[in-house]
NUGU-220751 format. One record per residue (C-alpha): residue in three letters; x, y negated, z negated. Coordinates in steps of 0.25 Angstrom, whole numbers, padded with zeros to 4 digits, always signed. Layout:
% NUGU-220751
ALAXYZ ...
END
This chain:
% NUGU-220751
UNK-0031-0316+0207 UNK-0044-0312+0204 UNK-0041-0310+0189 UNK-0036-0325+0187 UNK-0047-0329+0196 UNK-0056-0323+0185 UNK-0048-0330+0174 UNK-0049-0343+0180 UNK-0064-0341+0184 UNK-0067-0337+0168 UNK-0059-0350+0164 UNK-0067-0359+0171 UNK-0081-0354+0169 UNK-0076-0354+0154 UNK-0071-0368+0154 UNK-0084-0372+0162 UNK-0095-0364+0154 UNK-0086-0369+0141 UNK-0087-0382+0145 UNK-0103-0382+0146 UNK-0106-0377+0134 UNK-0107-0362+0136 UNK-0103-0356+0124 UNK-0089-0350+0122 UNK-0093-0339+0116 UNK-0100-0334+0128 UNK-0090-0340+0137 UNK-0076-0333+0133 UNK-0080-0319+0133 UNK-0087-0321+0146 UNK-0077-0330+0154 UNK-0066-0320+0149 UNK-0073-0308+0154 UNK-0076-0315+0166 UNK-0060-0316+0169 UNK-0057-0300+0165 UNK-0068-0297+0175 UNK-0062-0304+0185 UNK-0047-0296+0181 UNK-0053-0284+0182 UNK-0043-0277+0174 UNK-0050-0276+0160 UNK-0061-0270+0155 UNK-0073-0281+0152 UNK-0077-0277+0139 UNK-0065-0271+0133 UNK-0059-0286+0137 UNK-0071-0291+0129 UNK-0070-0284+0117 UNK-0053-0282+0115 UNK-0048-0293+0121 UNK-0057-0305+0123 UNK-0065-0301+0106 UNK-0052-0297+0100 UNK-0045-0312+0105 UNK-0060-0318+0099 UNK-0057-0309+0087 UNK-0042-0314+0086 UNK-0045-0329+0086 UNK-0056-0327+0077 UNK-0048-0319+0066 UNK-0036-0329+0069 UNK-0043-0343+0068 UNK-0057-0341+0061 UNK-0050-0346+0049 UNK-0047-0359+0054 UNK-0058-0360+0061 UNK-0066-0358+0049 UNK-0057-0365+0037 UNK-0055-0378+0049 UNK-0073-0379+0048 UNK-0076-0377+0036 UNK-0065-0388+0032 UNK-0070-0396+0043 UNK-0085-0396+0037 UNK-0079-0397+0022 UNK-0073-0412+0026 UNK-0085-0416+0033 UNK-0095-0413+0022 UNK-0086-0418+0011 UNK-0086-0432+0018 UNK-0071-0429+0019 UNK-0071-0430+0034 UNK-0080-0443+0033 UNK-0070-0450+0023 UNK-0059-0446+0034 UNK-0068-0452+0043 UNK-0070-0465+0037 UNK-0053-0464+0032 UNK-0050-0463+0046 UNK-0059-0475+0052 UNK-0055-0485+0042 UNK-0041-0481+0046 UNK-0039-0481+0060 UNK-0055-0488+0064 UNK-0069-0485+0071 UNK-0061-0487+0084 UNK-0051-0474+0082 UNK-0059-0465+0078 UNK-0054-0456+0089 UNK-0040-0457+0085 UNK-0043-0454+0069 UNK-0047-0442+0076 UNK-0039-0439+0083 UNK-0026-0442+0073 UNK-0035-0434+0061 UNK-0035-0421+0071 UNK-0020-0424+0075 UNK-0014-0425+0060 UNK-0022-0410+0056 UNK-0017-0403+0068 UNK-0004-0407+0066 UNK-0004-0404+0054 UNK-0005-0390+0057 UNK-0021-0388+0055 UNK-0029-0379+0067 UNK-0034-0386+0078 UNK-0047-0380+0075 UNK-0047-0382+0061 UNK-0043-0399+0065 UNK-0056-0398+0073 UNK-0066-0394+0063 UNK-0059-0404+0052 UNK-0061-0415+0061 UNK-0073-0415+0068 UNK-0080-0420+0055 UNK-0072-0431+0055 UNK-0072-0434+0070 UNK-0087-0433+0069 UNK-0087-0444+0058 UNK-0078-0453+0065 UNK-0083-0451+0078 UNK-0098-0455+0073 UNK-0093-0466+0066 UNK-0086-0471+0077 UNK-0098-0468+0086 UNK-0087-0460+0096 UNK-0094-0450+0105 UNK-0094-0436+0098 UNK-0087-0429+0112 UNK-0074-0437+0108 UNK-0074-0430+0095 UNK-0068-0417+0102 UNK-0058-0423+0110 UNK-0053-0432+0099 UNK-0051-0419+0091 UNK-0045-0412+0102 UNK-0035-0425+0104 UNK-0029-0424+0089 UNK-0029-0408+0087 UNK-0028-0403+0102 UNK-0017-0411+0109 UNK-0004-0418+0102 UNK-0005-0411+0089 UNK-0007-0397+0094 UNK+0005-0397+0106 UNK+0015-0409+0106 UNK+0017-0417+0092 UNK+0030-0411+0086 UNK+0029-0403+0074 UNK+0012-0398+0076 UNK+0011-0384+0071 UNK+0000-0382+0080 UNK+0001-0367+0085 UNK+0002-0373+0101 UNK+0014-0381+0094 UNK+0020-0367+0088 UNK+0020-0356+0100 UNK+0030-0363+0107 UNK+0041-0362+0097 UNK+0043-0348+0097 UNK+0045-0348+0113 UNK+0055-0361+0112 UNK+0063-0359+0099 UNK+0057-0373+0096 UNK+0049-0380+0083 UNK+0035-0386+0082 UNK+0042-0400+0085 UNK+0050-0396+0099 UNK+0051-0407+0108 UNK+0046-0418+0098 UNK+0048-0430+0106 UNK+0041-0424+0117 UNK+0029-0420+0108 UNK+0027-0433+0102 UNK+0027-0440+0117 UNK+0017-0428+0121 UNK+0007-0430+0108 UNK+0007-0446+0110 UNK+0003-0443+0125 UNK-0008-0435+0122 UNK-0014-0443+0109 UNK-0013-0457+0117 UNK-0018-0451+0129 UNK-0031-0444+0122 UNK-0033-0457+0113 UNK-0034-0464+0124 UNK-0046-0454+0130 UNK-0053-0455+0119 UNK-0053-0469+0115 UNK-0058-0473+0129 UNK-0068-0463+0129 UNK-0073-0466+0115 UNK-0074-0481+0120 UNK-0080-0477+0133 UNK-0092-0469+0125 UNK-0093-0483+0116 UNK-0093-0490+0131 UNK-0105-0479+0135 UNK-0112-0482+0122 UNK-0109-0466+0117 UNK-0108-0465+0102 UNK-0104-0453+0094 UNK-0119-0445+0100 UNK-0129-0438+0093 UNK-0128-0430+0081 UNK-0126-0414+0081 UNK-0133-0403+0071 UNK-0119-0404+0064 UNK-0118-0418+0063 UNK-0132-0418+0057 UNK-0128-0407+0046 UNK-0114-0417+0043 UNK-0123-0428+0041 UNK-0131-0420+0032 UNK-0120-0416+0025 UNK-0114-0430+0026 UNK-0128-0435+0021 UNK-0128-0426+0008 UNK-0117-0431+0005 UNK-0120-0447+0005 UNK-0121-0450-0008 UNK-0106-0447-0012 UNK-0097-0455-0006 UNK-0085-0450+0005 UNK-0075-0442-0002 UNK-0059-0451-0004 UNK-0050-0453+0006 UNK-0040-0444+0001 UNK-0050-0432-0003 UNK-0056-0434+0012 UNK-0042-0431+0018 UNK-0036-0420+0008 UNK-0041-0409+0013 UNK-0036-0412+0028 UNK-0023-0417+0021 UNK-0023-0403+0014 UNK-0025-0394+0027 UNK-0013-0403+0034 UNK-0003-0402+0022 UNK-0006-0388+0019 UNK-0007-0382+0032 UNK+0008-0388+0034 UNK+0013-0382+0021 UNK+0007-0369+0023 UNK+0012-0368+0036 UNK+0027-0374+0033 UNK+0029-0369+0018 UNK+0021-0360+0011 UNK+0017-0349+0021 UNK+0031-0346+0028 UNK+0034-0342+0013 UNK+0025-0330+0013 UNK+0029-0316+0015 UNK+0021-0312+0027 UNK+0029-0300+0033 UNK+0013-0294+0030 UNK+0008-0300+0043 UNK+0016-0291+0049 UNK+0009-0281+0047 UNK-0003-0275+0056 UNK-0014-0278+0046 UNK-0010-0291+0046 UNK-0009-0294+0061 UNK+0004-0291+0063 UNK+0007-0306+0065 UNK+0018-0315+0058 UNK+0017-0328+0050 UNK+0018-0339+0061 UNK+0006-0333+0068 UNK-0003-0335+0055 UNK+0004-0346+0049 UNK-0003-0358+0054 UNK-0017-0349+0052 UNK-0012-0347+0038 UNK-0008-0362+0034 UNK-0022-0368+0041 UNK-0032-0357+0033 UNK-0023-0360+0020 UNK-0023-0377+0022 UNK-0039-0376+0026 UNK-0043-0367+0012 UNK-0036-0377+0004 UNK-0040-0389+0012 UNK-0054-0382+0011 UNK-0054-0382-0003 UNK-0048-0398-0006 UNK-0059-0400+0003 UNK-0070-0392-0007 UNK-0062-0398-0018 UNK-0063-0413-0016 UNK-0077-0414-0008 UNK-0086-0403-0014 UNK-0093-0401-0027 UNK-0107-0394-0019 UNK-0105-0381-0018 UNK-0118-0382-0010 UNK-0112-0391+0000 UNK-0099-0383+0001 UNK-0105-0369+0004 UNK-0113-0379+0015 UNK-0100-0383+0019 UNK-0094-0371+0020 UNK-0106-0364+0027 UNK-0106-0374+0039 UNK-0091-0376+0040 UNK-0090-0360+0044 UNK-0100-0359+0052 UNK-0095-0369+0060 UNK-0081-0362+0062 UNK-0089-0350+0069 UNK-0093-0354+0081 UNK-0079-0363+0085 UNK-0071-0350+0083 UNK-0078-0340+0090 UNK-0076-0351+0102 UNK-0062-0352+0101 UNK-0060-0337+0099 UNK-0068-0334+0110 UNK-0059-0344+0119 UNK-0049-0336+0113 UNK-0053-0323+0117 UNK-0054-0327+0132 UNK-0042-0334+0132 UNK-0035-0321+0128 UNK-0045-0313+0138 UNK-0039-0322+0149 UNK-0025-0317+0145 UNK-0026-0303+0147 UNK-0030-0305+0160 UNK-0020-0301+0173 UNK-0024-0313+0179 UNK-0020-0321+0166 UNK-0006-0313+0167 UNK-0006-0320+0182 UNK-0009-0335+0179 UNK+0003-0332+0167 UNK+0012-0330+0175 UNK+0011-0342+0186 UNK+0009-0353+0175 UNK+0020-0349+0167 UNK+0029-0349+0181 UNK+0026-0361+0186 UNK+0037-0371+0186 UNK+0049-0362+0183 UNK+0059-0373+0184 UNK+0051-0381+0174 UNK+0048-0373+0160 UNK+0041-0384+0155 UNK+0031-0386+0167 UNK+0029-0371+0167 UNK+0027-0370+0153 UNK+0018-0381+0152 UNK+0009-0376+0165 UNK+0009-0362+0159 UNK+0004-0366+0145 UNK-0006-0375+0150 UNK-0012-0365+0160 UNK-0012-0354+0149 UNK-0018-0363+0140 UNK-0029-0367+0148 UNK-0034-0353+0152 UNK-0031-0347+0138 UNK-0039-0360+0131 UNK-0029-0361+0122 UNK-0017-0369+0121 UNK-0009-0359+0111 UNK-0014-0347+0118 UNK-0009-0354+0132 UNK+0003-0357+0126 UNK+0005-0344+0119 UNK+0004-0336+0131 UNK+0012-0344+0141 UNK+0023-0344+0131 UNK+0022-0331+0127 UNK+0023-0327+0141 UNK+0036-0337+0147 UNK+0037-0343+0134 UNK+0054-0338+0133 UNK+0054-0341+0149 UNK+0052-0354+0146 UNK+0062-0356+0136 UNK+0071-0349+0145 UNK+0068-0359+0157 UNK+0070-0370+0147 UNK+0083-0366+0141 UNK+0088-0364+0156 UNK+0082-0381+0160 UNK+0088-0385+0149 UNK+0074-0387+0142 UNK+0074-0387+0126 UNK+0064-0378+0122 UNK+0058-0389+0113 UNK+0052-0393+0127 UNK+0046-0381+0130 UNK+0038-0380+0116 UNK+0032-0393+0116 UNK+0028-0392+0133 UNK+0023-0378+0129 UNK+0014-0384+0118 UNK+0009-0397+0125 UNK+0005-0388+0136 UNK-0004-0379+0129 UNK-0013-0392+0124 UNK-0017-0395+0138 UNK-0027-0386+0145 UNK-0030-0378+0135 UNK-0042-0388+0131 UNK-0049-0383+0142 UNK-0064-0382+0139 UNK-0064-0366+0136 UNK-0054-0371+0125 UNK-0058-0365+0113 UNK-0052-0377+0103 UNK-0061-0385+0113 UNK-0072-0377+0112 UNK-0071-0378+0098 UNK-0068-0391+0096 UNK-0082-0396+0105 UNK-0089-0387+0098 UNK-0086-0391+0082 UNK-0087-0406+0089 UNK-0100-0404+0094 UNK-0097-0408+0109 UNK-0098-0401+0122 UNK-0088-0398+0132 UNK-0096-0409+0139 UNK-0097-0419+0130 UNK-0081-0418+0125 UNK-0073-0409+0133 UNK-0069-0420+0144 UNK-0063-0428+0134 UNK-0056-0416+0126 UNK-0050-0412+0139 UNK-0044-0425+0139 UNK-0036-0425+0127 UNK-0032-0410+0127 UNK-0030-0406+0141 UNK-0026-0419+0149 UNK-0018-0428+0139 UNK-0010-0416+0135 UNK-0007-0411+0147 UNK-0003-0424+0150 UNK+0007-0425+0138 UNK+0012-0413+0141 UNK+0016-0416+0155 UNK+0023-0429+0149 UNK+0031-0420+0140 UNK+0033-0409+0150 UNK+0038-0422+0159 UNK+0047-0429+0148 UNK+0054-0416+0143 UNK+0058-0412+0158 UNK+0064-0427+0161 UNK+0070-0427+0146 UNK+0070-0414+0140 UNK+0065-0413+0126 UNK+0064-0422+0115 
END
């Protein structure tokens, strides 16, 4: 009792401290020892340095690449004007009034598409920024619109998405990315109506208050800069604006699908390599590959100062830094948490509620773990991983097709994962500019309550009429 007493004390003084602006950093290391204090049954310092430093180091060494490649693209498209040719494309399409849903739609086609979340994040923010200022839409929206198209429908429910919270499932139900279509279709269209619909009356109650867009950061002053520079030739074409997202969407699919399964990778089974396998580095793999050519479509069509391009570059990586420390720190407490007894305990009573329901149990156990683990593929991972052929078994017994399963399993982990201590929210508010203060309450919105309220729809329709 006291152990998970101590984890659930370290949760909420890290969600409360994160939530007022105490940085992460500082946080996660302290919030996590704070728990293995209270267990008692590990040594401080060596939890410090082998396990909560070596899951920081594992992250780091797993996702700095995206991380790095996702802003310095980002930066590229908004010093090329790209982003602001995207900006004023979009407008004239879809008009001033949805500016929220171009963003929202713009984040939605790249993650399904199959690029990172986190990459999608730093791609869009200079076009968000553009739009949103244009629109004079308070900048604290700005992170829940991302969060909307890259962190709810795309990542857990549309059929087919090749996100990883999509892909984990399918080794525990014998299933494919588009289990339970039908299902998934009805669970996205729940979630993006219902997120549109808090934000569009948010962005018409701040034009009600009088709010506009706010004052201008440091970075926005060094965009305009750059923006200003670059004044006397005009915005680059429509189609050279969009080729290089075009080119990380396209190629990250054909990487993915075609040309890497060809290779001959019996070497990563071996120990210098990480003795790993394919799947586990394939999307990583086809998202460094489509970003370094995207990059250099990007140089190609928009750059002739090499000046301006090692300014570019410069910035864009330095901006990756501290974003991936955050996240891999969230990482590292999140894997601290885990090897706690007390964690063993809360395991084992989520994952047995509601035995003569798999679905509900599944769902509850996957949410739960998502939210103490602040991550919704980590949370997913280690409920399935633990009862992940249980509830297969249950299933088969009910008369439950698996496809079911996968697609509860993967709406679940969208929920309270977004918790404040999230380290993709974290991120995301931080690239944005935005406090937890000023953004959080409407993020929580879209990524916390309207999928958990898709997900108890689809939970509810697959129990009355089974999957479809």
């Amino acid at each position: 009792m006291v152990s998970i007493a101590g984890i659930i004390l370290s949760l909420l003084l890290l969600m409360y401290l994160a939530y007022r602006d105490v940085s992460v950093l500082v946080l996660a290391p302290m919030c996590a020892l704070l728990a293995v204090s209270f267990d008692g049954n590990l040594p401080l310092l060596a939890t410090y340095t082998q396990i909560f430093m070596t899951s920081v180091g594992q992250f780091i060494s797993a996702y700095f690449p995206l991380f790095l490649l996702g802003a310095i693209f980002g930066k590229l498209m908004e010093d090329s004007g790209a982003a602001a040719k995207i900006a004023d494309v979009i407008i004239r399409a879809v008009g001033m009034k949805q500016t929220v849903m171009a963003i929202v739609l713009s984040c939605a086609i790249l993650t399904y598409g199959g690029v990172s979340l986190f990459v999608v994040v730093f791609a869009v923010f200079p076009l968000a920024r553009s739009l949103f200022q244009k629109a004079d839409i308070p900048r604290r929206l700005i992170p829940a619109a991302i969060a909307l198209g890259s962190f709810t429908f795309t990542m857990t429910a549309m059929p087919g998405t090749v996100q990883i919270q999509n892909q984990i499932p399918m080794q525990f139900f014998r299933t494919n990315s588009f289990a339970a279509p039908g299902l998934g279709l009805i669970g996205s269209l729940i979630m993006f109506g219902l997120g549109m619909l808090w934000l569009n009356s948010q962005a018409a109650k701040s034009r009600r208050n009088g709010e506009g867009f706010g004052p201008k950061l440091v970075s926005d002053e060094a965009s305009a800069e750059t923006l200003t520079s670059n004044n006397d030739r005009p915005l680059p074409s429509t189609w050279s604006a969009f080729a290089p997202i075009i080119c990380v969407i396209v190629l990250n699919f054909i990487f993915s699908q075609f040309v890497i399964p060809t290779w001959n990778t019996a070497y990563l089974a071996e120990e210098q390599f990480g003795k790993t396998e394919l799947p586990r580095v394939l999307g990583t793999w086809s998202t460094i590959l489509s970003l370094v050519a995207a990059l250099l479509v990007t140089i190609a069509l928009h750059f002739r100062s090499v000046e301006q391009l090692k300014a570019s570059l410069a910035i864009g990586a330095k901006s990756s830094l501290l974003p991936v420390f955050n996240t891999a720190s969230e990482y590292g407490y999140g894997n601290t948490i885990k090897s706690l007894a007390g964690f063993v305990v809360v395991q084992k009573y989520v994952t047995g509620i509601a035995p003569g329901n798999p679905l509900i149990s599944e769902a509850i156990a996957v949410n739960s773990l998502a939210a103490m683990t602040g991550s919704a593929s980590g949370g997913l991972s280690i409920a399935l991983k633990t009862l992940g052929e249980t509830y297969y078994q249950r299933g088969v017994e009910a008369g439950i097709n698996p496809e079911l399963l996968h697609r509860v399993a993967s709406m679940a982990c969208g929920g309270l994962d977004s918790l404040p201590h999230n380290g993709a929210v974290i991120t995301l508010l931080l690239i944005c500019g935005v406090t937890h203060r000023q953004g959080y309450k409407d993020i929580g919105v879209v990524s916390i309550l309207c999928p958990l309220v898709s997900t108890i729809t689809v939970l509810t329709l697959g129990t009355l009429f089974g999957s479809f």
